[in-house]
C-alpha positions in Angstrom: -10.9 9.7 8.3 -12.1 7.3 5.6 -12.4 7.6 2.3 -15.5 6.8 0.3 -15.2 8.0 -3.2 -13.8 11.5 -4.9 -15.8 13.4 -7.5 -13.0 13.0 -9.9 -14.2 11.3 -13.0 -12.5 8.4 -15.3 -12.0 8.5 -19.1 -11.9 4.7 -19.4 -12.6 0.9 -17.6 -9.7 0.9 -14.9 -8.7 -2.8 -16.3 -5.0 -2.6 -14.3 -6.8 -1.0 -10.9 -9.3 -3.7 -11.5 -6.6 -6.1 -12.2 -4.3 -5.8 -9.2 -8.1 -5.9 -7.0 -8.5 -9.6 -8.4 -5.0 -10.3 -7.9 -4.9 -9.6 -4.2 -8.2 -11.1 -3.9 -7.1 -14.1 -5.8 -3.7 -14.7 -3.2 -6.2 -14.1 -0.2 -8.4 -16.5 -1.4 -6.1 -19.6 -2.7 -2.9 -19.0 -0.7 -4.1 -17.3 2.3 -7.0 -19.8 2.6 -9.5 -16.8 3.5 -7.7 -15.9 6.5 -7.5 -19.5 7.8 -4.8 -19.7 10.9 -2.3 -22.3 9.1 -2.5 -20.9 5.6 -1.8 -17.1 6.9 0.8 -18.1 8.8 2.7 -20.4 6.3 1.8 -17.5 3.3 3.1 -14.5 5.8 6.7 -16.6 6.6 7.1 -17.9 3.1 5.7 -15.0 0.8 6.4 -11.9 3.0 9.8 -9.9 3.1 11.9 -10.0 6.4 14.8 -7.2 6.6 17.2 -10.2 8.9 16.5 -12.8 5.9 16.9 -10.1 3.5 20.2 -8.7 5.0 21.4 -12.1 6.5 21.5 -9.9 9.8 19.7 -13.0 12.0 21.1 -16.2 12.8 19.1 -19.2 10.8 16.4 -21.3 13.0 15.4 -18.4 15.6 11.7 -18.5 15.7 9.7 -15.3 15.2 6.8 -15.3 17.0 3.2 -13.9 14.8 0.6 -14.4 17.7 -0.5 -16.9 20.6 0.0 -19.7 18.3 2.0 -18.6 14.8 5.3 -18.5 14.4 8.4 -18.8 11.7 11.8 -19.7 11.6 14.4 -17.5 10.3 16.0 -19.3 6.9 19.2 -18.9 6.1 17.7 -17.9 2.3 15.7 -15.1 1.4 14.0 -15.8 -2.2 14.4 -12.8 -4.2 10.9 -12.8 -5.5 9.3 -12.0 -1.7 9.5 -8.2 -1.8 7.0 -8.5 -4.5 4.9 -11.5 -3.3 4.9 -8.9 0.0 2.8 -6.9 -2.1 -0.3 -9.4 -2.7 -0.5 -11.0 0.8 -2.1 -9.8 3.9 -2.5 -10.3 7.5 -6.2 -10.3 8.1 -10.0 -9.3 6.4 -9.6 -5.4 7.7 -5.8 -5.6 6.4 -7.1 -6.4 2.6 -10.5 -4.7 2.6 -9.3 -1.7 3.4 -5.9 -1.7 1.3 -8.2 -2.6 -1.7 -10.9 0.1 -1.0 -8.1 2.8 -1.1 -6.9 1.0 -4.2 -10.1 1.5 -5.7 -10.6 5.5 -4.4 -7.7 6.7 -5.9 -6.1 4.1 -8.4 -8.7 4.2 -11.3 -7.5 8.6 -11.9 -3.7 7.7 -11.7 -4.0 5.1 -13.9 -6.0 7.2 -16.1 -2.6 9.6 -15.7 -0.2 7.2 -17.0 -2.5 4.2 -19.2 -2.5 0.7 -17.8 0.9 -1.2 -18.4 2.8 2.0 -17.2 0.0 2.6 -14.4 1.4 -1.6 -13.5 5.0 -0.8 -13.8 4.7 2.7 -11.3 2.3 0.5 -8.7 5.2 -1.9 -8.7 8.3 0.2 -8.4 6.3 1.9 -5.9 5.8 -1.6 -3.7 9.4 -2.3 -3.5 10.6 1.1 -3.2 8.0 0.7 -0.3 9.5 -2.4 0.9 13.2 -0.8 1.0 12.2 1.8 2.9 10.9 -0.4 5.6 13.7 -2.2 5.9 16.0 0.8 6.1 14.4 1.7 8.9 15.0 -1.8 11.2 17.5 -3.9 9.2 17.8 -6.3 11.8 13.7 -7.1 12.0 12.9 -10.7 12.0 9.0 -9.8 11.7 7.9 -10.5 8.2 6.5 -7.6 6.3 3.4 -7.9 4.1 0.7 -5.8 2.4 -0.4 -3.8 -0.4 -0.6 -0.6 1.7 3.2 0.8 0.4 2.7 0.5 -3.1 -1.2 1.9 -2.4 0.8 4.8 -0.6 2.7 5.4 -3.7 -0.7 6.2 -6.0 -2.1 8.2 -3.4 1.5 10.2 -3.4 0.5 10.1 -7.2 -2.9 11.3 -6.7 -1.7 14.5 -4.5 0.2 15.4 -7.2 -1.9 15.1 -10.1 -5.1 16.3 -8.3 -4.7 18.3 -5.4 -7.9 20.2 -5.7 -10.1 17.0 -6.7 -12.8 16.3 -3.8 -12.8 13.5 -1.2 -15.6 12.8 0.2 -14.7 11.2 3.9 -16.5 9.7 6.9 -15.3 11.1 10.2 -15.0 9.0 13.7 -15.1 11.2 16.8 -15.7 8.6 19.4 -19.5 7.4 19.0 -20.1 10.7 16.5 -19.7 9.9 12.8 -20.2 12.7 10.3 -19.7 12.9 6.4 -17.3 15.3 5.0 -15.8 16.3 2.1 -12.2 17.6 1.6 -9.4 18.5 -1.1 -7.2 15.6 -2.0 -4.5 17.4 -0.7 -5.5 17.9 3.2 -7.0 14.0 3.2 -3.4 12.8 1.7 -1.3 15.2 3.4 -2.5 14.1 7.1 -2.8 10.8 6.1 1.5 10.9 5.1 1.7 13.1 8.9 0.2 10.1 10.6 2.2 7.8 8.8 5.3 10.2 9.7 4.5 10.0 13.2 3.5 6.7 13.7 6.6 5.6 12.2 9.1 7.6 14.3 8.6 5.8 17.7 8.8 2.4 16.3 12.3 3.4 14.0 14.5 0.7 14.6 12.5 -1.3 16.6 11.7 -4.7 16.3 8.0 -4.4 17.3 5.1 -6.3 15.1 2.1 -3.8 13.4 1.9 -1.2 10.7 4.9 -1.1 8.7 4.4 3.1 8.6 7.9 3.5 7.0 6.9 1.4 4.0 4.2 3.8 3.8 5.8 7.3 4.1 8.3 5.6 1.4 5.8 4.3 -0.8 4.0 7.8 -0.9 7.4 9.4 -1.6 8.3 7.3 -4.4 4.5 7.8 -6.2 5.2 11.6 -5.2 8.3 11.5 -7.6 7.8 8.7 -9.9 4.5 10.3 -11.1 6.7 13.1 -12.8 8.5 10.0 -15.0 5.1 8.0 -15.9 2.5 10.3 -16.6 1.3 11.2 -19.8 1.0 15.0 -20.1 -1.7 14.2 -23.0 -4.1 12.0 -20.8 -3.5 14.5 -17.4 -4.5 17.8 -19.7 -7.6 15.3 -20.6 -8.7 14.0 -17.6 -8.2 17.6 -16.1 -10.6 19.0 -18.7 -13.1 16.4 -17.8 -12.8 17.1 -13.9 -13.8 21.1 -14.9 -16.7 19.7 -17.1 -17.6 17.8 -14.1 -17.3 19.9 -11.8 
């Protein structure tokens, strides 16, 4: 199932959504040289978060491989900063379009929840809650981590809780069948966390390359509880009135 838009109107220009779009777009375009073999690899060893760095559980120099040609070498130092550079680089076009498009789906109504410096503050907390989650579940994982899709995770755990009820409209794959449906919020984001569930639990403690699906289970939990702490019971009783008018 993917998302193309929800009926669920916004009360004003989405300037943080919008903001953290041009960001990521911004680090794919001058650090991750559009993709560009060298660049990727270089920004994924350098800017991405790996649990053995993080934890000090791998010996220095092993090399890690990333592909046929792409690999990095384990540093004795972690920077601090990398679980949030994590957050603004990815590992391919598909990787970034489609962490973006979600962005745009369901980040412009929980920012309207919260207003935009809190709505930056949440998205972030959710990243590296994201982030801590994934490396719970394989401390020993010399695989860099990268991606936007955890702290994504934690406004759509946001979004189920704010607007259950609020329409998705979704385009369904069944093999060369494609049909256009359109769902609560609640059974698009609740079998979106299942898969996530379920795809995590074979690879739990692993060491294999791929989704990081724990990131995103963690990521939806912590938007799931951290929406309770940043929204703004003034701008969710307004935003609800204008999704009856709406409606």
């Amino acid at each position: 199932m993917f998302p193309l838009r929800d009926d669920n109107p916004t009360l004003r220009t989405s300037l943080a959504t919008f903001g953290l779009i041009a960001m990521n777009a911004a680090a794919w375009i001058t650090v991750q040289g559009l993709g560009s073999e060298s660049l990727l690899t270089r920004s994924v060893c350098e800017f991405g978060v790996t649990p053995a760095e993080l934890l000090g559980t791998a010996a220095p120099g092993t090399r890690v491989p990333l592909g046929p040609h792409a690999f990095c070498i384990v540093s004795d130092a972690h920077p601090w900063w990398t679980p949030i550079t994590s957050m603004f680089m990815h590992g391919g076009w598909f990787h970034i379009i489609g962490n973006m498009w979600f962005l745009s789906v369901f980040g412009d109504n929980v920012e309207d929840s919260m207003g935009r410096l809190r709505f930056l503050i949440f998205y972030l907390l959710c990243g590296l809650a994201a982030v801590f989650a994934q490396v719970l579940s394989n401390p020993s994982s010399a695989i860099p981590m990268v991606g936007a899709s955890g702290a994504i995770g934690g406004v759509m755990g946001a979004y189920a809780v704010l607007y259950p009820r609020a329409r998705v409209h979704l385009l369904v794959f069944l093999g060369f069948y494609v049909d256009r449906i359109i769902v609560p919020a609640y059974f698009m984001l609740g079998y979106w966390f299942l898969l996530q569930v379920l795809g995590g639990l074979p690879s739990f403690g692993g060491d294999e390359g791929g989704v990081a699906f724990w990131a995103h289970v963690g990521g939806f939990v912590a938007g799931a509880i951290l929406v309770f702490v940043f929204r703004n019971p003034r701008r969710v009783a307004a935003h609800r009135a204008a999704m009856r008018r709406h409606w």
